[in-house]
N, C-alpha and C positions, 0 to 999 in steps of 0.2 A: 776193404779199402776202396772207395771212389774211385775211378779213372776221370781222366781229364779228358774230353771230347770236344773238337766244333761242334756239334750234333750233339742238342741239348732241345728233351722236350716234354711236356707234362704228359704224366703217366700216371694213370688210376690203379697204384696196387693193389685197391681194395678185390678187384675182381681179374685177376692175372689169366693171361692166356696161357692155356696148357701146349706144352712142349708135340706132344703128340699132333694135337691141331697144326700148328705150325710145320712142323716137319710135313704130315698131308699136301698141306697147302704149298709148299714146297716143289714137291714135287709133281706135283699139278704141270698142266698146260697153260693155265689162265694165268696170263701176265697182270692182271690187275688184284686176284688173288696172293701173286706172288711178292706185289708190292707190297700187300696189308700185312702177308705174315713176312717180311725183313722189318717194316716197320717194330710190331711187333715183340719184333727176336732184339733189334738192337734196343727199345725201352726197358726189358729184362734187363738186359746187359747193365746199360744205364743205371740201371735199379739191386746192382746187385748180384742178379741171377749168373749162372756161370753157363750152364746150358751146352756140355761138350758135347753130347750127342749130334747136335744139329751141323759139325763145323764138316762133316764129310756129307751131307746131304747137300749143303748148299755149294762142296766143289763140285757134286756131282751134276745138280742141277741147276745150280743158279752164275758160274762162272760161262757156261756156255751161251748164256741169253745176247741176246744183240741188242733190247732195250735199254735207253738212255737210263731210264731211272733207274732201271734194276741195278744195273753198274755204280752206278752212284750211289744206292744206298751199300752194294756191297763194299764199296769202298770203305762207307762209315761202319761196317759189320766187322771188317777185316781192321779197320784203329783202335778198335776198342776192346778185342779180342786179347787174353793173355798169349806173347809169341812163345815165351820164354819159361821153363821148369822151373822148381824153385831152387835149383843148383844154379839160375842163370844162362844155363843152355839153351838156344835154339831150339823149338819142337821140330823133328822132322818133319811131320806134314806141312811146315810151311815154304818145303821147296816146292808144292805145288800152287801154291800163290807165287812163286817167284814166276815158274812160265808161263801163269797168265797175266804176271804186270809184264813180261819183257813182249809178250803178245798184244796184249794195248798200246804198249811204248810203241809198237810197232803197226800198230792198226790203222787202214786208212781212212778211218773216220778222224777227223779234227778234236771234235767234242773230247773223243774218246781220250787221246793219246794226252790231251789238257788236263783232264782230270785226274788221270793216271799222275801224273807228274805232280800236280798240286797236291795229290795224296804221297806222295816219297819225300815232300818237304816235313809230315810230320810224323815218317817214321823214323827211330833212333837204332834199328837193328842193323850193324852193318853188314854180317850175315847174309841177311836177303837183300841189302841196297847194292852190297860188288857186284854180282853178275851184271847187273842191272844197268852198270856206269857206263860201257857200249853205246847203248839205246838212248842213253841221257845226252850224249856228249852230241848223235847225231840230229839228234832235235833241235840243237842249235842254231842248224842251218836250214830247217825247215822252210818252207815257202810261206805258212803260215804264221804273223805276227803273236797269235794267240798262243801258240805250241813253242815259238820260240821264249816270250815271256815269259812264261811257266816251267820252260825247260831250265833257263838262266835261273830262275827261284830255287831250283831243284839242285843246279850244284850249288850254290849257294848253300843251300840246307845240310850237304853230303858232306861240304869243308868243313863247317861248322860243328860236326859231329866231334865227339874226342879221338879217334884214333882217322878224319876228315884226309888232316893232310895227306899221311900215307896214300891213301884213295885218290886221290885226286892231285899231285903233285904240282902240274903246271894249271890249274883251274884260274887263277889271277891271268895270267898271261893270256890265257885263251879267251878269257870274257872280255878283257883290256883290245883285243884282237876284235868281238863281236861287238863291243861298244862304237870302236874307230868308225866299222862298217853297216851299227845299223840307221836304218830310218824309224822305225817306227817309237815313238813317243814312252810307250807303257814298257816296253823291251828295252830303251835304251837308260830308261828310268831304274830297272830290277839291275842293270847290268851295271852300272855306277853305285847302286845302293851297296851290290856284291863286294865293290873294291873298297867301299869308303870301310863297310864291317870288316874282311879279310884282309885288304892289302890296303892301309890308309895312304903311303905312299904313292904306291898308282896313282887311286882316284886324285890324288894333290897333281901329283904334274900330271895327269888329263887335264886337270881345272887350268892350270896355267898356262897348259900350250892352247887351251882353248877361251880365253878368257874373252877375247872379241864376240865367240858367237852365245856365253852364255845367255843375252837379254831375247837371243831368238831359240834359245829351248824350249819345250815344254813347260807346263806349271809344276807337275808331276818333278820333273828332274832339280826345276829352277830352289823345290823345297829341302830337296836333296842336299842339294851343294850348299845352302845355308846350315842344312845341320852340319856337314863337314867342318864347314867354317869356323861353326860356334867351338863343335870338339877341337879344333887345330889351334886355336886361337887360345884358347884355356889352357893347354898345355903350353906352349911357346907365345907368351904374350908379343914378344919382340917380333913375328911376324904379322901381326894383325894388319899394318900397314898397308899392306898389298890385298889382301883381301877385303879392307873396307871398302876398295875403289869397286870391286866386285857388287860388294851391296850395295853402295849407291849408284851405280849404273841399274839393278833389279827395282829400284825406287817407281822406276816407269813402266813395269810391267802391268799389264794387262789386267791381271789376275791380283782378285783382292785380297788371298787368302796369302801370294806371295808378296802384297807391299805389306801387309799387318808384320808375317815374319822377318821380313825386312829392315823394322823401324825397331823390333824388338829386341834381333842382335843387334843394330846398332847400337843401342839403350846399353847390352848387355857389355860390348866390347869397349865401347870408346867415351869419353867424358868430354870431349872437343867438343865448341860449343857448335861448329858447324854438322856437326854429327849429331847432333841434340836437338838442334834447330829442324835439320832434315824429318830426322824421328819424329818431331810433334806437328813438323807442318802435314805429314804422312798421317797421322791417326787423326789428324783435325778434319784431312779430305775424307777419311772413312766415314768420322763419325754421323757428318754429312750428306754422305754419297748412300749410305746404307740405310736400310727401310726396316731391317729387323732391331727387335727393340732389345734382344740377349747379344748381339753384335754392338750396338749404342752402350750398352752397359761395362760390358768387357773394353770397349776401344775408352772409356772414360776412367774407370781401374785405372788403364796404362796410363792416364791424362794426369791423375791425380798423384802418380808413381813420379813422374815426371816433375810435378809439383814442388810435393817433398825433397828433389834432390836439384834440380834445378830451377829455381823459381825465378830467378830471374830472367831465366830466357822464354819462361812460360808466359810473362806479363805480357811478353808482344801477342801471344795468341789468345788474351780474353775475349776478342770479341768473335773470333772462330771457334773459340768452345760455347760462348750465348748462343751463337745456333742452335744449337742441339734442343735450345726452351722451346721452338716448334712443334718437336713431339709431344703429345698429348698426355707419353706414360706420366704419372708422376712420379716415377725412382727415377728417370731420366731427368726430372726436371730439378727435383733434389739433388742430385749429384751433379747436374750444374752450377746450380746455383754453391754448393758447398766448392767447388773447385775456385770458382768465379772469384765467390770473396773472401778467400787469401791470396788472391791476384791482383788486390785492388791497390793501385798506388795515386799519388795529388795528377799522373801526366793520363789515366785512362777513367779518372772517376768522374768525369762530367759525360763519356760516352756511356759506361755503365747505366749510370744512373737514368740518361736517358730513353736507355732500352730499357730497362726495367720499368718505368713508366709507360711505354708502348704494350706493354706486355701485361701490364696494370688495366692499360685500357679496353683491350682483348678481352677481360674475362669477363666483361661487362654485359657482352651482350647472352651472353647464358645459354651457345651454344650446344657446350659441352658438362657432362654430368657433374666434373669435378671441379667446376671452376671454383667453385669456392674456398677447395683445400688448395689451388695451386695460388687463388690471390692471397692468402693467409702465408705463404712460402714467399711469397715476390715484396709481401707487406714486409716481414720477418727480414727479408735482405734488403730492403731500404731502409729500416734501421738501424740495422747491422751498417750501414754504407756513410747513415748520416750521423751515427755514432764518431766513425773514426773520422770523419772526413765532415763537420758542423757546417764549410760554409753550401754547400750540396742540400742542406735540409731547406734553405726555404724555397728550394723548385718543387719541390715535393709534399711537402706537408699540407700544405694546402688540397693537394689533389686526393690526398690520401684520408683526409677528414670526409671526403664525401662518402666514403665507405662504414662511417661510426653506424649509420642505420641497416650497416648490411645483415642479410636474414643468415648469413653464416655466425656464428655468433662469435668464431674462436678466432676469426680474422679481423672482426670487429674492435674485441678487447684487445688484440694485438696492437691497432691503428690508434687505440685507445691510451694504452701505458705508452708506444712512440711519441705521439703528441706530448703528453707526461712528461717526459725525458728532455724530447726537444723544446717545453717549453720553458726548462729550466737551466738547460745549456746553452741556448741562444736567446738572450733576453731581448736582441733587437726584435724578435718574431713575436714577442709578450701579445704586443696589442693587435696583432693582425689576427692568431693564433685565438687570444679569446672573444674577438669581432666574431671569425668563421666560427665558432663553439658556439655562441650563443644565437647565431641564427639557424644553424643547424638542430641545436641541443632535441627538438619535437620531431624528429626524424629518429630517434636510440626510441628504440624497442627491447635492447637486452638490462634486466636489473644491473649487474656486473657491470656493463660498459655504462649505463648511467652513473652508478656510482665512482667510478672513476673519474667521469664528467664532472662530477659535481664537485668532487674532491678539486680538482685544477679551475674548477669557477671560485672557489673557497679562497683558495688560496693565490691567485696570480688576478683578481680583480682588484688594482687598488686603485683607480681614480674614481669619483665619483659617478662620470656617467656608466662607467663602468659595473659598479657596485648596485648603481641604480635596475641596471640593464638585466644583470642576474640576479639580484630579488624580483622584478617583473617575468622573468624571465620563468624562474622555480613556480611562481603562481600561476601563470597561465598554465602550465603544465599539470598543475596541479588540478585547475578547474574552480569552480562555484563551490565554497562552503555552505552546509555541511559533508562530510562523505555521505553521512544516512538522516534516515525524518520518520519520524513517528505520524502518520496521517490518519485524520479520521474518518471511516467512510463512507460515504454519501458528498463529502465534500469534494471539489476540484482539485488532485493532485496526481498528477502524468507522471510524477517521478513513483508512485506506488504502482500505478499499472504498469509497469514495466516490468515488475518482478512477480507478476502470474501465478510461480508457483508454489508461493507462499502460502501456508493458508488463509480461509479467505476471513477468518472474524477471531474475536475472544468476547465473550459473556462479563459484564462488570456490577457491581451495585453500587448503587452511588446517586446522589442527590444533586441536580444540576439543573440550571436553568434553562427554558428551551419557548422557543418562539410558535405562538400558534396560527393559524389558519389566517385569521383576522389580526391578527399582528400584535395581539397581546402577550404579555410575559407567563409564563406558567412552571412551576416546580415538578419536575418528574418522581416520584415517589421510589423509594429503594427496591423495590423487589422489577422496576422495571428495567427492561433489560435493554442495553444500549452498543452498539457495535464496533472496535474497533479497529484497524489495519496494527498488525507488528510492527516491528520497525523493517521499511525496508531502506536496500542500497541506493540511492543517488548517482547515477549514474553519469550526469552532466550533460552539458552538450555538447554536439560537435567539434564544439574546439577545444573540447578540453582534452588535454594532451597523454605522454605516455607514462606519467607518473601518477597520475588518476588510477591509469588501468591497473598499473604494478602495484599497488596501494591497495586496490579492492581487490585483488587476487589474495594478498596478506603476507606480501613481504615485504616484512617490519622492520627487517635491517635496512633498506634500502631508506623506508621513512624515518632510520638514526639516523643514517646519512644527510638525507635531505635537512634533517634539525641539525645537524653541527654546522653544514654550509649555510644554511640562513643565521644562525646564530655569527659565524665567524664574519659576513657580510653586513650583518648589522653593527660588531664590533670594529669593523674597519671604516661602516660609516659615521660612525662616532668620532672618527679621527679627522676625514676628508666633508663631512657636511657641516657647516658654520651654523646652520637652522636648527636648532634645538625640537621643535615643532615636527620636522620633517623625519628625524630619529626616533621619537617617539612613537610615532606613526608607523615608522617599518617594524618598529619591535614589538608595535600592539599586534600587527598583522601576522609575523613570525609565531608571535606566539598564540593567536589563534591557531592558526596552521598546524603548530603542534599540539595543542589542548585535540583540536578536533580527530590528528591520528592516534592519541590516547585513546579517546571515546568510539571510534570505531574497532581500536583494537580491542575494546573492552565490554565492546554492543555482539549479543546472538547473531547481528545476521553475518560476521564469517563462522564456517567451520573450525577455525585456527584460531585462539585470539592469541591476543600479540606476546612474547617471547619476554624472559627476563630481562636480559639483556636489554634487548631495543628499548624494554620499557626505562630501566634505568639511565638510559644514553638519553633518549627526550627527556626525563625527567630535568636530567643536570641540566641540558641545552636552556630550559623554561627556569631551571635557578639562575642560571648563570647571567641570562637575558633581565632578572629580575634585580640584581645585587652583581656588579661586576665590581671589580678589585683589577688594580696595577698587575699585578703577578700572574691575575689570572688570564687576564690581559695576555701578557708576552706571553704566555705560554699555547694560547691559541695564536694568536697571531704570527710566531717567531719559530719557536719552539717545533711546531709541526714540518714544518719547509725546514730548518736543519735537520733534523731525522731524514729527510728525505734526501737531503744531499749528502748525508753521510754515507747513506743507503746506494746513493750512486757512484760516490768516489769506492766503497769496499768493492761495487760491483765492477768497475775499472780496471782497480790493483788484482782482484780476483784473475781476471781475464788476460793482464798483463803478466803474471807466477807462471799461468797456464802456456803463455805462448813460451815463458821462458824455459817451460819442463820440456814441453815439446822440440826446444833447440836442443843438438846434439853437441854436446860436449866431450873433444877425445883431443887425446894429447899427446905427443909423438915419443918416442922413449930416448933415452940423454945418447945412449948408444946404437940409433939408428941412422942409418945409412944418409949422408948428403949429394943428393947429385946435382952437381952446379949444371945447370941447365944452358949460361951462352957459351958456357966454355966447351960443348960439344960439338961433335961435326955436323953439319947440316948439309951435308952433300946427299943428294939424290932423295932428300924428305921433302914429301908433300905439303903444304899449309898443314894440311889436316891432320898429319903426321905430328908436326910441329905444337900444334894446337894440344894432342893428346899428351906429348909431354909436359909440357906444361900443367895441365891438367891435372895427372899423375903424383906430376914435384909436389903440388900443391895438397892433394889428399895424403902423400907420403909426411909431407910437413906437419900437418894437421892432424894427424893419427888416425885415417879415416880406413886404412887397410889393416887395423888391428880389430881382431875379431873382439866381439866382447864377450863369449865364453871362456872361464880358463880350464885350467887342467882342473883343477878342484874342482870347480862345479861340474863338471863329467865325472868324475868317481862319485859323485853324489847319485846320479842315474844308474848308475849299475846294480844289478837288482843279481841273489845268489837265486837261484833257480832247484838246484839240487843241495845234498849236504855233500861233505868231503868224502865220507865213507862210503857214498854210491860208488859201484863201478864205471858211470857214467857223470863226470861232472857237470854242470850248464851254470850258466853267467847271462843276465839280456842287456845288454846299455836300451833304453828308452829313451826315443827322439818321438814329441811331437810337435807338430808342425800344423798349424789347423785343421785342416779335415784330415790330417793325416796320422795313424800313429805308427813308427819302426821301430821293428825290435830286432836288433842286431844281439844275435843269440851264440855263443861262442862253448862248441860242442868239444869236448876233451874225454877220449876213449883211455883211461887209464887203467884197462885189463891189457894180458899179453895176446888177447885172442883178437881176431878181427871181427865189426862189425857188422854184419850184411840185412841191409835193409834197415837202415836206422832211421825212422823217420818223427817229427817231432810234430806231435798233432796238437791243437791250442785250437779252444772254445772259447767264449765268449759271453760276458750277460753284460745286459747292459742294450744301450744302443749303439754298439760297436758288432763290425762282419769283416770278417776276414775276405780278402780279397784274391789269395790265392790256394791253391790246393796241395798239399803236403808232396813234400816228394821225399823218394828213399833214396839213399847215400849208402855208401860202402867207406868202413871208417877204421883205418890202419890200428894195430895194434900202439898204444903213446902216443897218439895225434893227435888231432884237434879239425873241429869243421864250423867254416864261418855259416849259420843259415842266417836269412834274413826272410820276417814275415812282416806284411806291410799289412793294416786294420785299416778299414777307413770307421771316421767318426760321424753319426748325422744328430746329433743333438747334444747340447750341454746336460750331461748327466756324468755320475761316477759309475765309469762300468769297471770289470773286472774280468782279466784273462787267465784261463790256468788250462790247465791241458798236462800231456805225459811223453816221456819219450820212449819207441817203442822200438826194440829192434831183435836179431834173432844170431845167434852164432851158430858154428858147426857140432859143436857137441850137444848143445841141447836144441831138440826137435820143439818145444815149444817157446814162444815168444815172450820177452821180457821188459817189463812194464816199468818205466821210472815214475814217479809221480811228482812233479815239477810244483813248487810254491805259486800260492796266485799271485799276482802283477794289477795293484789297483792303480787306476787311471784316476789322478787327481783334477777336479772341478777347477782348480786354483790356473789348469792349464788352458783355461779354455775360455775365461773372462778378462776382463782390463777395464779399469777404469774409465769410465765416461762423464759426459758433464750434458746435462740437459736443462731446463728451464724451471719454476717452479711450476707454472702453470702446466707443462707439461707431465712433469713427475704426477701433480696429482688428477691429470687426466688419465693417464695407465694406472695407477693405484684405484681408479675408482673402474676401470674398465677389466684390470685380471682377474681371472676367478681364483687360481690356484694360491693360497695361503699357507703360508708353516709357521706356527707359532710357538716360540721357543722363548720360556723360562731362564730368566737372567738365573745364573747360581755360577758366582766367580768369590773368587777371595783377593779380588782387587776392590781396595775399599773409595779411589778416588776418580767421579764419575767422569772428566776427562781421560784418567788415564785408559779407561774400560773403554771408551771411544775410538782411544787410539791403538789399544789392540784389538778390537775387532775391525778396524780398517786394516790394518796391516794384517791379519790372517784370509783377510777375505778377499782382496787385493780391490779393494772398492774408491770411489770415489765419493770424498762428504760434498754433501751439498750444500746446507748449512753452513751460512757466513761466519765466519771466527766472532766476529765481536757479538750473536748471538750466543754462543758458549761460553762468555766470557763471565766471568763473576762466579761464586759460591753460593749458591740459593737452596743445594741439597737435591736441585730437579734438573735431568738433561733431555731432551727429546732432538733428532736428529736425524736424515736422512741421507739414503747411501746411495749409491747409482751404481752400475757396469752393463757393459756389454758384451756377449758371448762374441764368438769370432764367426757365430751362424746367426748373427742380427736379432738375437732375443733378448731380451731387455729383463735385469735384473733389479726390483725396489725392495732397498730393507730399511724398516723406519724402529730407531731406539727408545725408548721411553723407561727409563729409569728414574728412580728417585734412594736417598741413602735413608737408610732406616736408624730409628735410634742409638741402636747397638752398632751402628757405622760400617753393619752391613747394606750391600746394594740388592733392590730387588725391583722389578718390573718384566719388559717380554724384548722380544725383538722377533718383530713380524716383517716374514720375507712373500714379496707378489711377486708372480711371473706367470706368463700365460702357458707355459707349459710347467707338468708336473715334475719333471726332470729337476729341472732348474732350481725349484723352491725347497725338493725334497732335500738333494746334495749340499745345496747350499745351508740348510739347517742342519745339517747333520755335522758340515764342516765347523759350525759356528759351537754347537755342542760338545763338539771337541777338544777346541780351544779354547773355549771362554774362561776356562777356570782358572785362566794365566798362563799356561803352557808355554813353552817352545813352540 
C-alpha cells in the first residue's frame, strides 16, 4: 500500500540502493554522506521498500546529530515509517522517538523545536503524541513568533485527532486566551483558524467583540474570518446581516487576494442590489488594477457570473468592464467583448459603440502581432451592436468598409456580409453604402469578399448612375480585353514577353504570304518553317484591378459571380435607361466579358481550366443577356433579395428562441410559503438588510430557490458496485461537476465479524486521476461507511473507474478481495450545446485533424426524425436553419455543434439520403481537434442510432 507523504520525489528504481550501503553510510562521521543515505532510505520507503533493519541504526546514529538537515529529513523518515503492528498496536521502539521529539520540543534551537511541532501536526498515533502534550502546551508562550505558530498548529492537530478532545480538554479556551494576547500576524492567524475548525462558537464572538479592528488585521487572518462567515452564514441564513457590514468594511483592504474574497461572499450571501453593486464595482477595480492575464480571466468568470444573474445592475459597469480591451491577450479581449454585448441597452449603445470604434482605430497601426484577429472580434461586435440597435450603424459602417481591402482576410469578409446586412436593414444608408463600395471596390484583394461585393453591387444598385457606376466600375477592375493573345514572333508584342517562361517557338507548314527585302510580295513554300509564340496571359496594365489578378489565377467561381452581377445590372438597366442604344451597348460589353472568361478558361495557358459549374453559370448569364423573358426577369431581379431577407428574418427568430432558452424559467409551488414582506418588523435592519429581503421574497416567489434535481433523477446516478451476496455490499451516487468527478461510495459490512483495514482502491483509464490516496477504515460488524473519492477530469473522453475493495478480518490471516463493477463516465456529461457562425463552423472543420466516420444503420426510416434523435442523444446543437430541412426530397445534410466544459470544440456533419426500399443510408462524420472527443462521441452515436432509448 502507498503512504501518503509531504516528501514526495523521483526515484530511479531501476538501480536501488542497497540496504547495507546505507546502513554504512549511516553510521559514518560524514554529515554530507549522511544526508545522501536518509535521502536514499526515505525514496525506498517511498517506493515501497520496508527496510526494518535500518530503524535502530538511524536511532543510534542519526537522532543524536545536531545538523539541520539531518533532523529534517529524519523527521520525514520517521512519517513514513510503519508505527503500528498489524493488530494496530503501537511498536515499542517508538518510545525512543518519543524522548527525542520531547528533547527537540525542548531544544534551544528555534529551527529545531519548529519543525518538531510541524511534524506532530501529521502524526495520528496518540500513543506517542500524550507525553508529548507538556512540551506542546509550553511552546505556546515562547518568545519566538515562529515556535508559537507552529506550536498552535500543533494542538490544533492533537484536538482534531479522534480520541483529540480527551487530550486536550480546555485547548479552545487556551488558544481563545493566545489569540486575545498575541501580536504577531502568522500566530494570530493559526490561532483563529484553530477556533473557527474546533470551537466555531469562539471564533464567532471573538469576531464580534472584535468587529472594529477587523479592516487592521492581517490578510492572513482577514481571509480567515471570511471563510468563517461564508460557513456561519450557510448554516443560519437569518444572521448574515451582521456579518455583511463586516465584508463591506474588508471592501478597502489593502490586499487584493482579500477584496476578490470579499466580493465573492458577497455574491454568494446576499442578492441586495447594494451588495451586488459593491461586488462588481470591486472586481471591475481588480480587473483593472491587475497585470496578470490568469487574475483578468478569473475576475471576468465572476463578471460574466454576475451578468447572468444580475444584468441589470451590470449595465451601469459596461464601460468599466471595456477596459480590460487594453490588454493585448485575446481570451481577455473575447470575454469582454462577449460580456459587453449582453449589456448593451438604447441608454449606453452610443458610448459602446464609440469605444469600439477607438479600438477599431488602434489596430491600424500594426503594432502588435494579432491585430488582425482582435479587429475581426471588434468588427464581429459592431455588428452584433448595429444589428440590435440599426440607428448606431451609420456611425460606423462607413469606417468599417475601409477595412474590405484588409490583408486579414476573415475580418474582411466579416466587414463584408455586415455591410450586406446593414444594407438591407437600413435603406436610408442604400446610397452612401454603395457610393463608399464602388470607390473602394479596387482596394478587395480577397476572391470571397469580392464576391460578396459584387453580390450587394448586383443587387442594391437601382438608379441609373448608379448601375452605370458598377458596370464601369466591374470593367476597370477587370482590365483590357483579351485575358490572353496568340502572338507572332518577331513582331511587336510586350504582352508575350512577359511570360518568359513559356516556351519559346512551335514549328508549322503552311503556305503564307510574306514581304521581301525590296518590298515585294512572295509565297513561302510548305516545308518552310515559320515561328510562333503559344498563347500567352495578358497581363494588363497597371490599372488594371484585383479581378484581373483573381481571374488569371483561375478562379471561375468568382468569374460566375462577376457574370450574374453584370447580367443582373444590365437587367436593371433596361428598366432605368430610356436609350435603347445605351443598353445595348452595356450588354454587348457584358457579354464580351464573359465570352472572354469562357475562352481563357478554355485556353492552355492556365494549369486549371475552368470548372463545371462556373462554366454553366456564364453560360445562362450569356443566354439570358441574349433572350430575356418577364419571369425571368423577376426572378433575378426580385427573387434573389427575398431569399435574402428571408434568410435574415430566420436568422433573427433563430437568435431571438435562443435568448428565450437561455431565460430561466421556474415556478413557485401552490403550497409554498408567503412572506408578506411590509407587514414585517424593521426595527434595527440595515437598508441593506432590508434590500436582502426583498430580494429573497422575490426569488422565493419566482421559484428560484428550487433545486432543479429531483429525487428521481438521483436514483438514476446510483451505480450497484458489488452484488447482494458479497459479504461486503457497495453502492456509488455519481456527481459530476466539470473538472470534477465524486463518488459518494456507500460501504455496508454485512458479516458478524469486524472489518479491519477496509480500504476501497479504484483505478482508472481514460483521462481521468484520482486525486486522493485510499485510506483504511475499520468497519463494525452490520454497519455501513460513507467513503467519498473525488477524480479530476482533464479532457472530454469516456473514461472508466473500476477497482476492488480490500480488507482483512481476524480469523483469516490473508486479505480479502471484492471486485467492484466498472463505473463508465458518460461523454454526454461533459458537452452542451453551442451555436457558432457558419463561417466559423467551416473554418474548424477544415482546420481539425481528428475524424470518426460512422455508417448511418438505424431502423428510423424518416430523415428528420433520424436528425432529431441524434441531437437529442448527443446533447448537440443544429446549426442548420429549419426551413433548410424543410420539404421531402429523400436527402438531408446537417450540421451540429457543442462545446466541452474544457473549451473543445465539437463538429458533426449528417448526410443522409433514403434508399428505395425506405431504408436510410449515408455517414455521420464527427472533427474535433482532439482524439478523445471524436472517438467517444462516435461511439456514443453508434449506440444509439439504431432508435434506442
Amino acid at each position: 500500500m502507498e503512504k501518503s507523504c509531504t516528501f514526495l520525489v523521483h526515484f530511479d528504481k531501476g538501480t536501488p540502493a542497497i540496504a547495507t550501503e546505507i546502513k554504512e553510510a549511516l553510521e559514518g562521521s560524514d554529515v554530507s554522506a549522511k544526508i545522501d543515505a536518509m535521502k536514499k532510505a526515505i525514496s525506498l520507503l517511498l517506493n515501497g521498500e520496508t527496510l526494518p533493519q535500518l530503524f535502530i541504526t538511524i536511532v543510534r546514529y542519526v537522532l543524536p546529530s545536531e545538523d539541520h538537515t539531518v533532523q529534517k529529513l529524519l523527521l520525514l523518515y520517521l512519517e513514513i515509517i510503519d508505527k503500528k503492528d498489524a493488530k494496530g498496536t503501537v511498536l515499542p521502539e517508538m518510545i525512543l522517538i518519543c524522548q527525542n521529539l520531547r528533547n527537540n520540543l525542548q531544544h534551544p534551537n528555534e529551527y529545531i523545536r519548529g519543525v518538531t511541532l510541524r511534524f506532530l501536526c501529521r502524526l495520528n498515533e496518540t500513543e506517542i503524541i500524550e507525553p508529548l502534550i507538556p512540551s506542546v502546551l509550553q511552546n505556546l508562550e515562547h518568545r519566538h513568533p515562529f515556535i508559537r505558530r507552529n506550536a498552535i498548529s500543533a494542538v490544533m492537530a492533537i484536538y482534531k485527532l479522534p480520541h483529540g478532545e480527551q487530550l486536550l480538554v480546555d485547548a479552545p479556551e487556551m488558544i481563545e486566551k493566545v489569540l486575545s494576547t498575541e501580536l504577531d500576524q502568522s500566530a494570530k492567524r493559526n490561532a483563529f483558524l484553530m477556533l473557527f475548525n474546533c470551537d466555531q462558537d469562539r471564533a464567532t464572538n471573538y469576531l464580534l467583540t472584535n468587529v472594529d479592528k477587523v479592516s487592521e488585521w492581517g490578510e492572513l487572518l482577514q481571509m480567515v474570518v471570511l471563510e468563517l462567515i461564508r460557513k456561519v452564514c450557510r448554516t443560519n441564513r437569518g444572521e448574515k446581516g451582521k456579518y455583511i457590514k463586516i465584508i463591506i468594511s474588508l471592501l478597502n483592504a489593502p490586499s487584493n487576494a482579500v477584496i476578490y474574497e470579499c466580493a465573492s461572499t458577497l455574491v454568494s450571501l446576499s442578492s441586495a442590489p447594494t451588495a451586488i453593486r459593491a461586488a462588481a464595482s470591486t472586481y471591475c477595480q481588480l480587473l483593472i488594477s491587475q497585470s496578470d492575464n490568469n487574475v483578468k480571466l478569473i475576475v471576468l468568470d465572476r463578471l460574466n457570473e454576475l451578468r447572468s444573474s444580475h444584468r441589470e445592475i451590470m449595465v451601469d459597469r459596461i464601460m468599466d468592464v471595456l477596459r480590460a480591451l487594453s490588454s493585448p491577450n485575446l481570451d481577455i479581449q473575447k470575454k469582454t467583448l462577449d460580456i459587453a454585448l449582453d449589456l448593451i441597452t438604447p441608454r449606453n449603445i452610443t458610448e459602446v459603440v464609440l469605444m469600439l470604434k477607438k479600438e477599431v482605430m488602434k489596430t491600424q497601426n500594426g503594432e502588435l502581432e494579432k491585430n488582425g484577429e482582435y479587429r475581426q472580434m471588434l468588427i464581429q461586435a459592431i455588428h452584433s451592436c448595429a444589428i440590435k440597435f440599426p440607428e448606431v450603424a451609420s456611425t460606423v459602417v462607413h469606417l468599417l468598409m475601409d477595412f474590405l481591402g484588409d490583408s486579414n482576410v476573415a475580418s474582411a469578409i466579416d466587414v463584408a456580409i455586415f455591410v450586406r446586412e446593414i444594407i438591407e436593414t437600413n435603406p436610408k444608408l442604400r446610397v452612401s453604402i454603395i457610393t463608399r463600395l464602388l470607390d473602394t471596390f479596387y482596394q478587395i484583394r480577397a476572391a470571397r469578399v469580392c464576391s460578396c461585393a459584387l453580390w450587394i453591387i448586383g443587387e442594391y444598385c437601382l438608379s441609373l448612375s448608379e448601375v452605370e457606376s458598377g458596370i464601369a466600375t466591374i470593367k476597370q477592375c477587370l482590365g483590357e480585353l483579351p485575358f490572353y493573345s496568340v502572338s507572332e514572333e518577331g513582331e511587336a508584342s510586350t504582352d508575350a514577353s512577359k511570360n518568359s517562361q513559356q516556351p519559346s517557338s512551335v514549328t508549322v507548314s503552311s503556305r503564307r504570304p510574306a514581304i521581301l527585302s525590296d518590298g515585294t510580295y512572295a509565297t513561302q513554300s510548305a516545308a518552310s518553317e515559320t515561328a510562333f509564340s503559344p498563347p500567352t496571359i495578358v497581363q494588363g496594365s497597371l490599372a488594371a484591378g484585383n479581378l484581373r489578378s483573381l481571374l488569371l489565377t483561375g478562379d471561375f467561381f468568382l468569374g460566375a459571380v462577376v457574370a450574374c452581377t453584370l447580367t443582373k445590372l444590365v437587367l436593371r438597366l433596361e428598366e432605368v435607361q430610356p436609350s435603347k442604344v445605351e443598353v445595348n451597348k452595356a450588354s454587348a460589353q457584358a457579354l464580351l466579358i464573359m465570352v472572354s472568361m469562357i475562352q481563357l478558361g478554355q485556353s492552355p495557358v492556365l494549369s486549371h481550366p475552368i470548372d463545371g459549374d462556373s462554366y454553366d453559370r456564364i453560360l445562362l448569364c450569356i443566354r439570358l443577356l441574349c433572350s430575356t423573358g418577364d419571369e425571368v426577369r423577376k426572378i433575378w431581379l426580385q427573387s434573389c433579395r427575398q431569399s435574402f431577407v428571408k434568410m435574415l428574418s430566420e436568422k433573427q427568430l433563430r437568435e431571438t428562441e435562443e435568448l428565450k432558452a437561455k431565460a430561466q424559467v421556474s415556478y413557485a409551488q401552490p403550497d409554498d410559503l408567503i412572506d408578506f414582506y411590509h407587514l414585517k418588523s424593521r426595527k434595527g435592519m440595515s437598508q441593506l438588510e432590508l434590500e436582502d429581503e426583498v430580494q429573497d421574497d422575490l426569488k422565493r416567489a419566482t421559484g428560484e430557490f428550487i433545486k432543479d434535481g429531483d429525487d428521481a433523477n438521483k436514483l438514476n446516478r446510483i451505480l450497484q458496485l458489488t452484488g447482494f451476496s458479497d459479504p461486503v455490499y457497495a453502492e456509488a451516487y455519481v456527481t459530476v461537476h466539470h473538472y470534477d468527478i465524486v463518488l459518494d461510495v456507500t460501504v455496508i459490512n454485512r458479516t458478524k465479524d469486524t472489518l479491519q483495514n477496509l480500504c476501497l482502491e479504484l483505478a482508472t483509464m481514460g483521462d481521468l486521476k484520482l486525486v486522493e490516496r485510499p485510506q483504511n477504515y475499520i468497519l463494525a460488524p452490520e454497519s455501513s461507511k460513507q467513503i467519498k473519492a473525488n477524480i479530476k477530469v482533464s479532457s472530454t473522453e469516456t473514461g472508466v473507474i473500476f477497482g476492488n475493495i480490500v480488507y482483512e478480518t481476524s480469523n483469516v490471516l490473508e486479505r480479502t478481495v471484492v471486485v467492484l463493477n466498472d463505473i463508465h463516465i458518460d461523454i454526454m456529461d461533459y458537452i452542451s450545446p453551442a451555436v457558432c457562425t457558419d463561417a466559423a463552423f467551416r473554418t474548424m472543420w477544415a482546420e481539425f485533424e481528428w475524424e470518426n466516420k460512422v455508417a448511418v444503420n438505424t431502423i428510423i426510416q424518416s430523415e428528420k426524425d433520424f436528425l432529431d434523435h441524434v441531437i437529442k442523444s448527443t446533447n448537440m446543437k443544429c446549426l442548420t436553419a429549419p426551413s433548410a430541412l424543410d420539404g421531402d426530397c429523400g436527402f438531408l445534410a446537417a450540421n451540429l455543434y457543442a462545446k466541452s466544459i474544457f473549451g473543445e470544440d465539437a463538429l458533426v456533419n449528417i448526410s443522409i439520403e433514403k434508399q428505395a426500399d425506405g431504408k436510410l443510408s449515408g455517414y455521420i462524420r464527427i472533427r474535433s481537434k482532439t482524439q478523445g472527443i471524436a472517438l467517444s462521441l462516435g461511439d456514443k452515436i453508434t449506440l444509439k442510432q439504431k432508435g434506442g432509448s
